[in-house]
C-alpha positions in Angstrom: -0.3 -1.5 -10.9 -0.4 -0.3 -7.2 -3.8 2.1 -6.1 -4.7 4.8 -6.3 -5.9 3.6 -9.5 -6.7 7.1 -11.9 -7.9 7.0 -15.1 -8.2 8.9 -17.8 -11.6 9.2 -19.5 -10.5 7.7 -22.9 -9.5 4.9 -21.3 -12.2 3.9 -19.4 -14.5 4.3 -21.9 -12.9 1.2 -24.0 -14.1 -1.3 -21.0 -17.5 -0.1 -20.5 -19.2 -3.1 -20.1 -16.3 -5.8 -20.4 -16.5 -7.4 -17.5 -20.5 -8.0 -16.7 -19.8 -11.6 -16.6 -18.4 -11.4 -13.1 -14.8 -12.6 -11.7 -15.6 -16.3 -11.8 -16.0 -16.6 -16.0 -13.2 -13.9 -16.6 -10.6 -16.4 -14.2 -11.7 -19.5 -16.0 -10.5 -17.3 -19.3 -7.6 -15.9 -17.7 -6.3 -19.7 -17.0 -7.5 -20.9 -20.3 -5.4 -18.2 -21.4 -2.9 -19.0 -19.5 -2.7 -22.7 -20.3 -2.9 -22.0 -24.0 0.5 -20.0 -23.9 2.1 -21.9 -22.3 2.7 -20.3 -19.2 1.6 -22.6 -16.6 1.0 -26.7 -17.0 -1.8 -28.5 -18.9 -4.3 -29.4 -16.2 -3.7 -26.4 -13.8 -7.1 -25.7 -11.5 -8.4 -22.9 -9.9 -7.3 -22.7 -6.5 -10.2 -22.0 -3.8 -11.6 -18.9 -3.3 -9.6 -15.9 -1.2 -11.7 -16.2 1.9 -14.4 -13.3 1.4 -14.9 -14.3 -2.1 -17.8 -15.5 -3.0 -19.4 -16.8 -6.6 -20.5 -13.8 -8.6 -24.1 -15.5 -9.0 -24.5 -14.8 -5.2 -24.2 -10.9 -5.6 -26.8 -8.3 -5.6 -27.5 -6.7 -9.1 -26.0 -3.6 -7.0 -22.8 -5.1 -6.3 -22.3 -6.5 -9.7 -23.2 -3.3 -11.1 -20.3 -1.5 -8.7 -18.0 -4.5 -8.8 -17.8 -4.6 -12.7 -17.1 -0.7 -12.7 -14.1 -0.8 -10.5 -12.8 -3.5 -13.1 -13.2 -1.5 -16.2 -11.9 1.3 -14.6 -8.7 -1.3 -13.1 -8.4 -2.0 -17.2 -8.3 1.3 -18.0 -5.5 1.5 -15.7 -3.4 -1.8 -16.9 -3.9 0.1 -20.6 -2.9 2.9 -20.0 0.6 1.4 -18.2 1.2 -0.6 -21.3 0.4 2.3 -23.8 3.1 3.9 -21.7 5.5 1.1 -22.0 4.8 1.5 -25.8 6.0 5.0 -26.2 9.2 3.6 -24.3 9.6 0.7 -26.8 8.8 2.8 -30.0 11.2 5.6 -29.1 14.0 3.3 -28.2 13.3 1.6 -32.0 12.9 5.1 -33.5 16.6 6.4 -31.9 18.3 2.8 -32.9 18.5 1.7 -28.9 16.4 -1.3 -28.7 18.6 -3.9 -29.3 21.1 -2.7 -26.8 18.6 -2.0 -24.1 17.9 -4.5 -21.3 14.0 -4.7 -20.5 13.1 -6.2 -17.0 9.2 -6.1 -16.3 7.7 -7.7 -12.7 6.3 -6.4 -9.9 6.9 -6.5 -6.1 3.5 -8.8 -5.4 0.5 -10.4 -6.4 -2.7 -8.1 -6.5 -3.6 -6.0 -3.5 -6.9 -7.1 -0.9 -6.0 -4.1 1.1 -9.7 -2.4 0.9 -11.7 -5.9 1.4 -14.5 -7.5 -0.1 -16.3 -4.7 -1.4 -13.6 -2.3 -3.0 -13.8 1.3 -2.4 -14.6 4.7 -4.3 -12.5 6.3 -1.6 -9.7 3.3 -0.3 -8.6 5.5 2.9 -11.9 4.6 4.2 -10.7 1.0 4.8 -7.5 2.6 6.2 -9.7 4.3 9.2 -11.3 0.9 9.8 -14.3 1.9 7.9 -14.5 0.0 5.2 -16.9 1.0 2.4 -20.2 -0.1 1.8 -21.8 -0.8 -1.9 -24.0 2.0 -1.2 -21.4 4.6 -0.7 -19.5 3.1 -3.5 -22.9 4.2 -5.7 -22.9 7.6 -5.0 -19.3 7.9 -6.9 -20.3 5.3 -9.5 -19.5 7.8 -12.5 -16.6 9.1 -11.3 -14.7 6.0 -10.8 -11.3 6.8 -11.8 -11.2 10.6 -12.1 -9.2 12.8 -9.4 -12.4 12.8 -6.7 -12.1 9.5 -5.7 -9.0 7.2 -4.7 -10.8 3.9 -6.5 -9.7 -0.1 -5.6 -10.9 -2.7 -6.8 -13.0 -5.9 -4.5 -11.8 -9.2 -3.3 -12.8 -11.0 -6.2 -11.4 -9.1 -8.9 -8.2 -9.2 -6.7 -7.9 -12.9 -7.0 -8.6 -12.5 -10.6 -5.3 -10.6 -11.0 -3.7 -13.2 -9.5 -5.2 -16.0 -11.8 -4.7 -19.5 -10.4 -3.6 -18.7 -7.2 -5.2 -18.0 -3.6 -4.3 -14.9 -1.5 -2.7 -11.7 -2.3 0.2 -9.4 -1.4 1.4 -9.3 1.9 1.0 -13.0 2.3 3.3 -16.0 1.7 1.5 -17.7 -0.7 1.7 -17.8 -4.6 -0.9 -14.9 -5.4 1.3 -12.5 -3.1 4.4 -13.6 -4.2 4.6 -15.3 -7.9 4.4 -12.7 -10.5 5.1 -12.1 -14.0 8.6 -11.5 -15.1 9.4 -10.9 -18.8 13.6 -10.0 -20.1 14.3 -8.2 -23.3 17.9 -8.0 -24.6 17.4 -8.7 -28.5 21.3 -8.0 -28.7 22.3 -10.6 -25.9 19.2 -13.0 -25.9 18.7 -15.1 -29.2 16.4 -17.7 -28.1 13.0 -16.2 -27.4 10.3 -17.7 -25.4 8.8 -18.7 -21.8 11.2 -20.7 -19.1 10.0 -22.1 -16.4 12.7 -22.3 -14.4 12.4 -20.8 -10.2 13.7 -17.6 -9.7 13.2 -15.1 -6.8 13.5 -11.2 -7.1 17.0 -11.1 -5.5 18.6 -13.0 -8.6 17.4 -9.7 -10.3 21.0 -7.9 -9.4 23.7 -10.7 -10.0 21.3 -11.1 -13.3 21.9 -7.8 -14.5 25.7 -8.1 -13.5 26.5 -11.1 -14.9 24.5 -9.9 -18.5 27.4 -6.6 -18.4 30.1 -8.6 -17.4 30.3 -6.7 -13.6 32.2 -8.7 -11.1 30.5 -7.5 -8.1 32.6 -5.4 -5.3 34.5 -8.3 -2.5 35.7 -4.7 -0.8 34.4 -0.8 -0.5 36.4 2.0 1.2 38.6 -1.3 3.2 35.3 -2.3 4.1 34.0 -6.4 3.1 31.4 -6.3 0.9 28.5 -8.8 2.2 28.0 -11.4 -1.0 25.0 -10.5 -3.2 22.4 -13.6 -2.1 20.7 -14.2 -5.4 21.7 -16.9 -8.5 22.2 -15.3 -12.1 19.9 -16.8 -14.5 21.6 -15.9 -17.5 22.2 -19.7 -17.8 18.8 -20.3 -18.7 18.6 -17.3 -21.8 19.8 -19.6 -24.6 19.1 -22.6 -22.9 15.2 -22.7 -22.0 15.1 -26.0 -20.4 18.7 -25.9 -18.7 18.1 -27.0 -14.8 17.5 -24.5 -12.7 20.0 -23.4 -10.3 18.1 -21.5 -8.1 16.6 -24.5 -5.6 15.6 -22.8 -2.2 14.2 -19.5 -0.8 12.6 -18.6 2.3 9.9 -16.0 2.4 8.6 -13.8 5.7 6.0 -11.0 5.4 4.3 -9.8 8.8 4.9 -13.1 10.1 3.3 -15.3 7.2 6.1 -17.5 5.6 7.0 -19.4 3.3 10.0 -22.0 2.5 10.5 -22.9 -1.1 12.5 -26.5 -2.2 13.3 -28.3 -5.2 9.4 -27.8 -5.7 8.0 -28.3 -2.9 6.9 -25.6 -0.5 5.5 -24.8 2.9 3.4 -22.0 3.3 1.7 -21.0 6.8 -1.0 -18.1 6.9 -1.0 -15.9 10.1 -4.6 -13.9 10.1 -5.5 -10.9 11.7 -5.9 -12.0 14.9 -3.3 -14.8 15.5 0.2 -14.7 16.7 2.9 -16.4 13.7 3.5 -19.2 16.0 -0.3 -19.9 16.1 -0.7 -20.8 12.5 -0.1 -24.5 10.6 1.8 -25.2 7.8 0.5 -26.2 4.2 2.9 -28.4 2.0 2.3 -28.0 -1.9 4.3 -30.4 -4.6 4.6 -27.1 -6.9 5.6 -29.8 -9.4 2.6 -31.3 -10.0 0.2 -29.0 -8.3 1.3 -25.4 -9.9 -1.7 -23.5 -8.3 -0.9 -24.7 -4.9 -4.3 -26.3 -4.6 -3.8 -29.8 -2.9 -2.4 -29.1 0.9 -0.2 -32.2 1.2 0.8 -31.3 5.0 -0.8 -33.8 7.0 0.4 -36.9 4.2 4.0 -35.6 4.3 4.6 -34.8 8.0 8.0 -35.5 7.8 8.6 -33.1 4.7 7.0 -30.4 6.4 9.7 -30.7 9.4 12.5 -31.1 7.3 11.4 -27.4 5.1 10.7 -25.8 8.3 14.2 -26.5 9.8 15.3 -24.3 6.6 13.0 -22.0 7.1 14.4 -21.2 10.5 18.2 -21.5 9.4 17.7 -19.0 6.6 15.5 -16.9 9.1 18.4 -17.3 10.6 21.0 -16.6 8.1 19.7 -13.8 6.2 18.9 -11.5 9.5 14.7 -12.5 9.3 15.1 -12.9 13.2 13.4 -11.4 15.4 10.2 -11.9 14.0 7.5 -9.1 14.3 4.3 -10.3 13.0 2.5 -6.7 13.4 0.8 -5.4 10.0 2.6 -3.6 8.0 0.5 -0.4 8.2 0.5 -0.3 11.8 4.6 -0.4 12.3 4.7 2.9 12.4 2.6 3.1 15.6 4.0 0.4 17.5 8.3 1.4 16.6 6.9 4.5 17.9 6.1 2.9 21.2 9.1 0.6 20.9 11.3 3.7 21.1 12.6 3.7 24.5 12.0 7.7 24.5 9.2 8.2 22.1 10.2 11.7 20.6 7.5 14.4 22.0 9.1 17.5 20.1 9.4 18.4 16.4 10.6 21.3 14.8 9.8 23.0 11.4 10.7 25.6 8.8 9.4 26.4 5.6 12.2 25.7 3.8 11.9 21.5 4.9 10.9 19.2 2.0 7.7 17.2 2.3 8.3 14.9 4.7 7.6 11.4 4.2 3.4 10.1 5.9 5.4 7.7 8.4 8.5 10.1 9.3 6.6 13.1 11.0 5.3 13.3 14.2 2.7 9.7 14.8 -0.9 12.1 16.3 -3.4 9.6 16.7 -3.8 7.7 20.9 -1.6 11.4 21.6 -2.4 15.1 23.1 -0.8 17.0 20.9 -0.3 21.2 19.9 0.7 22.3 16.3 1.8 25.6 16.9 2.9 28.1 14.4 5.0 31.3 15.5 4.0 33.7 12.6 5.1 37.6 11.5 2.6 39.2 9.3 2.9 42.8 7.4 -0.9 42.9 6.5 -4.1 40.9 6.4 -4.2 40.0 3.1 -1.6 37.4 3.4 -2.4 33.8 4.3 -1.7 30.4 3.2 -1.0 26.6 4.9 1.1 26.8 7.5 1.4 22.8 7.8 -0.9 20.1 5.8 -0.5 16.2 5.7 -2.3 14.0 3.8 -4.1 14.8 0.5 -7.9 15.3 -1.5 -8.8 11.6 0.1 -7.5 12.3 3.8 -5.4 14.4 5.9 -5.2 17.5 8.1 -4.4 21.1 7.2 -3.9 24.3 9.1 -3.8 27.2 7.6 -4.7 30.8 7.6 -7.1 32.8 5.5 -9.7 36.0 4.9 -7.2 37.0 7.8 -9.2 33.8 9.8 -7.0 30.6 11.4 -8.5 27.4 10.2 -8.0 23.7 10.9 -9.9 20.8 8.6 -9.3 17.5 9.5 -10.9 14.8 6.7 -11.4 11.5 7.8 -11.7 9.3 4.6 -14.3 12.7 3.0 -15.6 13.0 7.2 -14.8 16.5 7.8 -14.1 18.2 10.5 -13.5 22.2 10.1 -12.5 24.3 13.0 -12.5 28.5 11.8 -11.3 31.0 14.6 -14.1 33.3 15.8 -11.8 36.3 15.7 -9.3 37.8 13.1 -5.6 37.3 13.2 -3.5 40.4 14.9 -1.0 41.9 12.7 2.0 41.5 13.3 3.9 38.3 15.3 1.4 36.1 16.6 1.8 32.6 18.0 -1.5 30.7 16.5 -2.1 26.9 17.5 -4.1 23.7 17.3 -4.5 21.7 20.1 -6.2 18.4 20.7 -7.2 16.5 23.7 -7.9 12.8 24.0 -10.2 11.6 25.8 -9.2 9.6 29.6 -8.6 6.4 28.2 -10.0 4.6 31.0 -13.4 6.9 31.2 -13.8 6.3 27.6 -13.4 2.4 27.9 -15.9 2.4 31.0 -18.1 4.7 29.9 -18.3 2.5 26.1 -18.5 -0.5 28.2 -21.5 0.8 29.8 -23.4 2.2 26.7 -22.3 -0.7 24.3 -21.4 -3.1 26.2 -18.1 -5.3 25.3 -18.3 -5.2 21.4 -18.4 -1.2 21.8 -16.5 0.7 19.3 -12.8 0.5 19.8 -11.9 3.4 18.1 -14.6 6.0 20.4 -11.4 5.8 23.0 -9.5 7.5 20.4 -12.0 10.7 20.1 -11.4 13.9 21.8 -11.7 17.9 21.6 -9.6 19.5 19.0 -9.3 24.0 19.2 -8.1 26.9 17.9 -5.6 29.3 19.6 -4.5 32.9 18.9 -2.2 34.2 21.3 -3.2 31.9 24.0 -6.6 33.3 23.7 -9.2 29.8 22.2 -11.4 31.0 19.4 -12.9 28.1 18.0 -13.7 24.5 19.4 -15.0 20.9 18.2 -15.5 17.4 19.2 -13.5 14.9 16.8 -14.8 11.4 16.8 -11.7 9.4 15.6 -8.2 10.6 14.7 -6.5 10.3 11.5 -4.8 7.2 10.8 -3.5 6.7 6.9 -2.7 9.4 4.2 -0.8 9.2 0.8 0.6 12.3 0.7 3.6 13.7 3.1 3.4 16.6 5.5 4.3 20.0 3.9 5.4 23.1 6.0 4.4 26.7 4.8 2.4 25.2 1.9 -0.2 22.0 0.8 1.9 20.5 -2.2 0.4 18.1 -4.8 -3.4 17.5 -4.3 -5.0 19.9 -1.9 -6.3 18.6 1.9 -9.0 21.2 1.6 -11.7 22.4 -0.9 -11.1 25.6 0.1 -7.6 27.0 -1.7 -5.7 25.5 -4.5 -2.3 23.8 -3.9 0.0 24.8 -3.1 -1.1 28.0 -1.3 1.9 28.9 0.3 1.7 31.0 3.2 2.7 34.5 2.4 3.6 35.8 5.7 6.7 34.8 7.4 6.6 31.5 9.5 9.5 31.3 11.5 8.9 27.9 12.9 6.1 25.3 13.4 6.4 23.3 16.4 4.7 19.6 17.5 4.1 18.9 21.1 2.9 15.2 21.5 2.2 13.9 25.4 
């Protein structure tokens, strides 16, 4: 289940209190568990601590206290997908559908580490590089869960999630990229139970083809049709123990890869600060060692080679080349200086469709001028006239009490800009405007206060304004732009949850706005 993770109350209240014993006895259980189904080997271990984790006896009585709350509220959430999952089931039984239906549960990645060691009661804090502290975490402690906070979980309970394996999504290794994957066809698959066979998600497609008797496409429109990459693995449904066909796969995720082979596979780990190049490979015999826990590398030189040959051929192969070992989260950033003629102009009308966080115009290390060319009959009407982001973060502008606003919430750090005048009626042209600070003052003059561990993000900060008619009416220092949101950017109107506590979504602007205009330099 992917954050944010809201709850309803009923379900929380059924894990109050389940998981006091801390992630280190509830992963022993989970493996036990595990072991006792059947799912993975007899003699299976724990594989080391994520690095960050650390044994819950080590915690304050604080952090427990926090920890274990995010966990029963992460329960809640698990229960309340399967309860969902069982109204699917139950009507497909009650309309005579289920034996005919073809059920195919996974998920993209192992658990998520994306908010750090100590979770968060708000997770866009972590996505402003602030990450949040037990304390703060407090302060929301009973509302874990409902629609004021955006809750994730801690490191720990993380690797817990991903029970026996070390690291999480976005990584290479098993506990971002081994995951449950459970097939229902009662009609088409006789012989029930677990297989052990490996698989990778791109069998997923020539799976479902092959169970409906599809040929795939060879042409389209007198176009060649590149061949689907995946292996079926219909071969294994009524034959559980049937060899597996599928016998190699590469994997590549922000430059952390992988190369999978008849059992054995290299993994190499790229951290924050390193290049992909920079990193050594593990080797793991998957065969006898299903939690990856014994790094066979420097025994088995030569296998390592041989495995990352293959990795490189397939890189290769399957169009993996170039590879671009930026984050994830900051792509949109850097293609945005890739671009050979970054875009400085964007137009608007009220009529667009929410446009997707990492489509709009990129604000943050920019100048930039939202302006809005307005018609108004009469006071009374206001509204947003643009608003990205959501309850957790984002920016909105927007008029109203015949005033111009502009709140800008950094991860719940407000900033709120209201016009010192009132709003002509009438056409008006009304703006924000925002200007960075010298980026060569501001690293000098951080240099000189802080010295060289000064605050990277203070050369970010700046002077954000309001504007009627070319006339200012309202100025502010902003300390650090905005970097992350969940929601999209919404013209004439603040769809879904609301930027601001001021109006309710969607508050549509009630005057006429005949465009809204970016200007990025």
């Amino acid at each position: 289940p992917h954050a944010p993770h809201h709850t309803k109350k009923s379900d929380r209240d059924k894990y109050l209190g389940k998981y006091q014993q801390g992630w280190d006895i509830t992963r022993k259980q989970r493996l036990d568990r595990q072991i006792e189904m059947g799912l993975v080997p007899e003699g299976t271990k724990l594989s080391p601590y994520t690095p960050g984790v650390v044994p819950w006896s080590q915690l304050s009585n604080d952090q427990k206290t926090m920890y274990a709350r995010f966990e029963e509220n992460y329960a809640a959430f698990v229960d309340n997908l399967d309860q969902n999952i069982g109204r699917l089931i139950s009507y497909l039984k009650e309309t005579d559908q289920l034996n005919n239906t073809i059920i195919i549960f996974t998920s993209d990645n192992g658990g998520s580490r994306e908010v750090s060691i100590e979770g968060s009661s708000n997770a866009l804090r972590y996505y402003h590089y602030h990450p949040s502290t037990t304390a703060q975490n407090l302060k929301d402690f009973d509302h874990i869960g409902d629609i004021t906070t955006h809750p994730h979980y801690p490191l720990g309970w993380m690797q817990t999630s991903n029970t026996p394996f070390i690291h999480s999504k976005r990584t290479a290794h098993d506990g971002g990229t081994r995951v449950p994957l459970i097939v229902s066809w009662p009609a088409g698959i006789k012989s029930k139970g677990i297989r052990h066979q490996f698989h990778h998600v791109n069998d997923l497609a020539p799976t479902l083809l092959e169970m409906l008797k599809i040929e795939p496409p060879t042409e389209y429109m007198g176009m060649q049709v590149k061949p689907m990459e995946g292996i079926s693995m219909v071969y294994s449904f009524d034959n559980p123990n049937a060899p597996g066909q599928k016998t190699r796969q590469y994997y590549e995720i922000e430059g952390r890869r992988a190369y999978y082979k008849d059992g054995w596979k290299i993994i190499a780990y790229r951290k924050p600060d390193q290049r992909y190049d920079e990193t050594e490979w593990e080797l793991y015999n998957l065969n006898e060692d299903f939690s990856a826990s014994n790094n066979l590398a420097k025994a088995f030189p030569e296998k390592v080679k041989a495995l990352e040959k293959l990795w490189w051929e397939d890189a290769e192969r399957y169009d993996v080349l170039p590879l671009i070992d930026v984050p994830l989260l900051e792509r949109p950033m850097h293609t945005r200086i890739w671009l050979d003629e970054p875009q400085h102009y964007f137009e608007y009308t009220p009529d667009s469709d929410t446009i997707y966080r990492f489509k709009g115009p990129v604000l943050a290390n920019r100048n930039y001028t939202i302006e809005a060319h307005i018609l108004r009959d009469n006071a009374q009407q206001q509204g947003v006239l643009a608003a990205l982001g959501d309850y957790y973060s984002g920016y909105t502008f927007y008029i109203k009490n015949n005033r111009l606003h502009f709140e800008l919430d950094v991860a719940h750090k407000v900033y709120h800009l209201v016009s010192n005048t009132e709003i002509p009626i009438g056409s008006a042209l009304v703006e924000y405007r925002f200007e960075k600070v010298n980026l060569a003052l501001a690293i000098i003059e951080g240099l000189i206060k802080e010295g060289t561990d000064f605050d990277r993000l203070s050369v970010l900060r700046g002077t954000g304004s309001l504007w009627i008619n070319g006339k200012k009416v309202a100025e502010q220092k902003i300390d650090q732009p905005l970097f992350a949101v969940w929601e999209g950017l919404d013209i004439g109107k603040d769809q879904l949850t609301p930027v601001s506590d001021n109006y309710q979504s969607p508050f549509r602007f009630e005057g006429r706005l005949e465009k809204l205009v970016y200007r990025l330099n």
